[in-house]
C-alpha positions as CSV (number, residue, x, y, z in Angstrom):
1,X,15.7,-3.5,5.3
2,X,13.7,-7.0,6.4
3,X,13.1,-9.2,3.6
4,X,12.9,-8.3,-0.4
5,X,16.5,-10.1,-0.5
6,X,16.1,-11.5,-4.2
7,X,15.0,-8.0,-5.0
8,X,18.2,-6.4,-3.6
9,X,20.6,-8.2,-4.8
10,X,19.3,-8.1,-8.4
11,X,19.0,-4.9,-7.8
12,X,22.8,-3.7,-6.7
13,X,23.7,-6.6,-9.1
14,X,22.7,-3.9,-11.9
15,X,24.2,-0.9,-9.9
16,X,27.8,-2.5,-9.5
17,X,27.4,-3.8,-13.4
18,X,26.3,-0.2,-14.3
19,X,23.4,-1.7,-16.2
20,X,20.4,-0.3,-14.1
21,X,17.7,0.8,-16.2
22,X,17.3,4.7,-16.8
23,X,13.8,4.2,-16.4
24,X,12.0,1.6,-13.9
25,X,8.5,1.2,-12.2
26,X,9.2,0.0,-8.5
27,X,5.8,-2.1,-7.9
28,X,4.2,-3.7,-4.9
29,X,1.1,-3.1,-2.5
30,X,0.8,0.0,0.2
31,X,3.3,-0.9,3.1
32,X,5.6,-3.1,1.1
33,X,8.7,-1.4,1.3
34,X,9.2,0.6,-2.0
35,X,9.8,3.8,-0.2
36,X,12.9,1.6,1.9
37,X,14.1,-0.2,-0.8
38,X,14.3,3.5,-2.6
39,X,16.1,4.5,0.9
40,X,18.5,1.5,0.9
41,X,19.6,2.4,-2.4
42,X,20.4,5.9,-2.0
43,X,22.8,4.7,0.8
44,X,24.4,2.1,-0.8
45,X,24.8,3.8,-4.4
46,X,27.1,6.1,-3.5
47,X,28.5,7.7,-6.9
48,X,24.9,9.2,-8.2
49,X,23.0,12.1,-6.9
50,X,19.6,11.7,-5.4
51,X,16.6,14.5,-5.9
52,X,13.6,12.2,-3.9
53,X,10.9,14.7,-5.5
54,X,8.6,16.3,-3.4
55,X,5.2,15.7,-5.1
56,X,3.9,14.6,-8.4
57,X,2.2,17.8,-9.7
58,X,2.9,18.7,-13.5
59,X,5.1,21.8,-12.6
60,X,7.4,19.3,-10.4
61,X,7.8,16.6,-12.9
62,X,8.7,19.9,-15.7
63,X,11.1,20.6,-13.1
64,X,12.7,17.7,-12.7
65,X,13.0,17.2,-16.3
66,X,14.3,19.8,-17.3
67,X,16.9,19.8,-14.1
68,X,17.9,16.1,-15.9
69,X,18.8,17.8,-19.3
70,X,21.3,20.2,-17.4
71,X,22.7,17.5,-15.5
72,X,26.2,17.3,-15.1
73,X,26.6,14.1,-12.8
74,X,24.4,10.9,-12.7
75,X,21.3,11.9,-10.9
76,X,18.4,9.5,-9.8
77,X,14.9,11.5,-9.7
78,X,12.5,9.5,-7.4
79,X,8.6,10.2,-7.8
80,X,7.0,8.3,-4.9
81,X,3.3,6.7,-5.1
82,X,2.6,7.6,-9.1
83,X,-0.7,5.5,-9.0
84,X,-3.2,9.3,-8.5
85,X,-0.5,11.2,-10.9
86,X,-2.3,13.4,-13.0
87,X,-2.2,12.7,-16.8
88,X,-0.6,15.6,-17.8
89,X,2.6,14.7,-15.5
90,X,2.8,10.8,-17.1
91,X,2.7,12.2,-20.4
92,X,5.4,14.8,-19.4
93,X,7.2,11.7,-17.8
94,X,6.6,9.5,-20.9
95,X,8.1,11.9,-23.2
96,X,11.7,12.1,-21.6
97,X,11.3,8.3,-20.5
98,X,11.4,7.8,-24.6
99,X,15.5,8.8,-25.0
100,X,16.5,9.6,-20.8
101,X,19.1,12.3,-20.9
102,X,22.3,10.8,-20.7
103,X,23.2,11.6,-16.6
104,X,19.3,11.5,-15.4
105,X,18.0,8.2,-14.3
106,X,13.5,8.0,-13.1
107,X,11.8,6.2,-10.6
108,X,9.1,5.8,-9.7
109,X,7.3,3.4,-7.6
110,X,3.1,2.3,-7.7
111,X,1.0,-0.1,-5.9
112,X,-0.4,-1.3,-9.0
113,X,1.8,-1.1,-12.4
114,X,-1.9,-0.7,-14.2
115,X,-2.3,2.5,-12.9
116,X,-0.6,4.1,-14.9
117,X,0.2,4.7,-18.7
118,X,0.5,1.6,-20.8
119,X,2.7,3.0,-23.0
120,X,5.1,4.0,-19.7
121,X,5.2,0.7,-18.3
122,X,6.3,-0.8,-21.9
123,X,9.3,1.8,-21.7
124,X,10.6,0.8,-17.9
125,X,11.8,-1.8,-16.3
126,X,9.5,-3.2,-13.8
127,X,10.7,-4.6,-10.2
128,X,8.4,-6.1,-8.2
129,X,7.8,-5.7,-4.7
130,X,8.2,-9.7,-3.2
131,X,5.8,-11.4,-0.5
132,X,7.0,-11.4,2.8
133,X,6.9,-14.5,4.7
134,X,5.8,-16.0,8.1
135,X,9.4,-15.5,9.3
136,X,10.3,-12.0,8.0
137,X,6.7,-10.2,9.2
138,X,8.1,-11.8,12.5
139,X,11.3,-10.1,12.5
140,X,9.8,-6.9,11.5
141,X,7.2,-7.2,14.6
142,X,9.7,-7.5,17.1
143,X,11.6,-5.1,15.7
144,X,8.5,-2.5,16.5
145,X,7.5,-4.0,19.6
146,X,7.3,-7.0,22.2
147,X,3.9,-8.8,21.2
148,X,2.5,-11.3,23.2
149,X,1.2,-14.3,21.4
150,X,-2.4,-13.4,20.9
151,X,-1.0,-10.3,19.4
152,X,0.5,-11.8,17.2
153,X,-1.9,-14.3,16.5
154,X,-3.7,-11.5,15.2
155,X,-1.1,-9.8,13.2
156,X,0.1,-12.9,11.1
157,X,-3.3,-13.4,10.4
158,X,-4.1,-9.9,8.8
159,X,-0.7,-8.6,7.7
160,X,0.8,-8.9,4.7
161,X,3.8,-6.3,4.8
162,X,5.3,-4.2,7.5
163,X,3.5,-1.1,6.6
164,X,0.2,-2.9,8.1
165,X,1.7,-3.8,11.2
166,X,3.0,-0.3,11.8
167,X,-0.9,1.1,11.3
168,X,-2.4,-1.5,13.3
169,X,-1.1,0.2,16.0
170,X,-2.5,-1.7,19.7
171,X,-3.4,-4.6,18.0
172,X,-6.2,-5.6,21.1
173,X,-7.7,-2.5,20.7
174,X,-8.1,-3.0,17.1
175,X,-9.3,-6.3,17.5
176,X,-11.8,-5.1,20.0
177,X,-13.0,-2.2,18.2
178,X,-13.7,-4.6,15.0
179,X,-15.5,-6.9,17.2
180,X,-18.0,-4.2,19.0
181,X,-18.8,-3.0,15.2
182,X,-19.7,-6.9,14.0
183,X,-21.6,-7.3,16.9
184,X,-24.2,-4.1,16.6
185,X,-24.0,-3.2,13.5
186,X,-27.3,-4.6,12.4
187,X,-28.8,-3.3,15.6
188,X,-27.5,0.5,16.1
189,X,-29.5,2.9,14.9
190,X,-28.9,4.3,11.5
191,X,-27.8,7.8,13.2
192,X,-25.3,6.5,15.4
193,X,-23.9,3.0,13.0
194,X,-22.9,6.0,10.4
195,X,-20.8,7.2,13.2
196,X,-18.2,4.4,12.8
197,X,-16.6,5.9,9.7
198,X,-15.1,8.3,12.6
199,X,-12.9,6.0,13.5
200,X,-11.5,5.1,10.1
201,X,-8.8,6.8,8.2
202,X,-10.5,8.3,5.1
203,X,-7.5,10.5,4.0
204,X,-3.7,10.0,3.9
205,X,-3.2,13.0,6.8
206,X,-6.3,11.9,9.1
207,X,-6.4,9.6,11.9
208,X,-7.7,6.2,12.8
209,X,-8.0,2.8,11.7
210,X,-6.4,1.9,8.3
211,X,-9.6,1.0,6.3
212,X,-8.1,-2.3,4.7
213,X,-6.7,-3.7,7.7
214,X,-10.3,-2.6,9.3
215,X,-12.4,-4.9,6.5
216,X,-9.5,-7.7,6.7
217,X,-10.2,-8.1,10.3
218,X,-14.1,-8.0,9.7
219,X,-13.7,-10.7,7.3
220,X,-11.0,-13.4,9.8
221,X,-13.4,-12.7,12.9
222,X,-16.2,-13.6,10.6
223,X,-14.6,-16.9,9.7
224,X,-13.4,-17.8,12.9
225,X,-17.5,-17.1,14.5
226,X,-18.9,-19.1,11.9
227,X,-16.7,-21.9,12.2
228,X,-16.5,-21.9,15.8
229,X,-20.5,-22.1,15.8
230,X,-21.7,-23.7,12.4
231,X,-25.8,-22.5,13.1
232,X,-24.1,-19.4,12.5
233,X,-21.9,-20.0,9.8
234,X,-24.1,-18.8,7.3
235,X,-25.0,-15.5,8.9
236,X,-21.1,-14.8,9.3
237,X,-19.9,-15.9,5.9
238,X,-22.8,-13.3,3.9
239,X,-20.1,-10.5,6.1
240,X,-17.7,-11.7,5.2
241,X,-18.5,-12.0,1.2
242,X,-20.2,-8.3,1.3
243,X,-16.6,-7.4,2.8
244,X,-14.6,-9.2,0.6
245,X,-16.2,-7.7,-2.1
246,X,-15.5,-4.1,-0.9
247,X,-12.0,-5.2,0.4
248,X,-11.4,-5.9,-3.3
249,X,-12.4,-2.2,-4.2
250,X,-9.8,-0.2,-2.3
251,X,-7.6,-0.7,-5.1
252,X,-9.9,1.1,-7.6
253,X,-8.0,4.3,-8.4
254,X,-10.1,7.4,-6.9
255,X,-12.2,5.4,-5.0
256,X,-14.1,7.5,-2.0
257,X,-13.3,5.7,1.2
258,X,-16.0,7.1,2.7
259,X,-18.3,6.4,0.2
260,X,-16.9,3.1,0.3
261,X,-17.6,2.9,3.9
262,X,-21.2,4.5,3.5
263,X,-22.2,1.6,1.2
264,X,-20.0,-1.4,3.3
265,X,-22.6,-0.5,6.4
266,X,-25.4,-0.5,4.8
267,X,-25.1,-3.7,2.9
268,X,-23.7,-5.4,6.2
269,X,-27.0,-4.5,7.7
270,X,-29.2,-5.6,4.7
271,X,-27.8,-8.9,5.0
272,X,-27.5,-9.3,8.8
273,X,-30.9,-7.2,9.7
């Protein structure tokens, strides 16, 4: 695993002392290496069993749970991306997180630790995911492929974590398809601008561009045209503030991408029309 050093060895620092918490919230944003970190763990602590849960519906947690009470060796139970659990399952959760049987250990990891119950998180230990610098994103690239330098000109200026640069996918294509949208999007006609959101990934098991990588982009090209031509700069910095703004509301639990979408075009073309 790249990066999240401080992490780790605080972390296995706790295994080796047999202090790690029999409850903790594994934090950090989409694509920052939770599910790894989870991985790196199950290989390196070797003297517990791991039951990586399939899903979070109500009847697996009940499951789980009562699987922990019959335990007869230490057992980790991992529940992966919590944030859209339902609220039946975190008060199911929160009831044996109050006195964890004595051989049954919970994680579970969120993009953002206020997702979920307050009176969870005052019961778990809380690791957060660190930032990744210039030098690890780097490492991580090459590791998935042999940029050139505008490539990855592009990707240190939009990535944040090596989940991002695995959806980016060809980064020139990307940047090329985000380029065609800024430049007719107040001119296409309404029938065919709608058509964009075809190209976006809306749900977890579609295809296309990841949404928040899409709107990141919008809002770098839109710096770099209206600073490159400052009669412009105007025009380009209202797209980039109407993007921002929606950029900001992908991490509303729930939220409709495509809704999200819907309303991003049509407020780019009220301000650029």
């Amino acid at each position: 695993m790249i990066g999240q050093n401080r992490l780790k060895k605080y972390v296995y620092k706790l295994i080796d002392k047999k202090q790690f918490p029999r409850f903790c919230i594994i934090s950090g944003v989409e694509g920052s290496g939770k599910k790894t970190l989870c991985r790196d763990m199950q290989n390196n602590w070797k003297d517990v069993l791991w039951c990586v849960e399939p899903d979070n519906k109500i009847e697996t947690v009940r499951n789980a749970i009562l699987d922990a009470y019959k335990a007869i060796s230490p057992t980790v139970y991992v529940f992966y991306d919590v944030d859209n659990m339902s609220v039946q399952a975190k008060n199911a959760l929160l009831k044996v997180t109050e006195e964890p049987p004595n051989n049954a250990y919970f994680i579970m990891t969120i993009t953002d630790e206020l997702n979920t119950l307050e009176t969870i998180r005052s019961r778990a230990t809380i690791f957060a995911m660190d930032n990744y610098t210039s030098d690890e994103l780097y490492e991580y690239a090459t590791l998935v492929k042999n940029y050139d330098i505008e490539a990855w000109a592009i990707i240190q200026s939009i990535c944040e974590v090596p989940g991002e640069i695995n959806a980016i996918g060809d980064v020139h294509k990307f940047y090329e398809f985000v380029e065609k949208v800024i430049d007719n999007i107040a001119s296409a006609s309404g029938s065919n601008v709608f058509k964009l959101s075809e190209h976006i990934k809306m749900k977890d098991d579609s295809v296309g561009y990841d949404i928040k990588l899409f709107f990141k982009t919008v809002i770098r090209i839109c710096f770099k045209r209206g600073l490159e031509n400052m009669d412009n700069f105007v025009y380009y910095s209202k797209g980039a503030k109407v993007t921002s703004n929606y950029l900001g509301e992908l991490g509303i639990t729930g939220i409709s991408k495509q809704s999200l979408m819907d309303i991003w075009i049509l407020d780019m073309r009220k301000v650029w029309m």
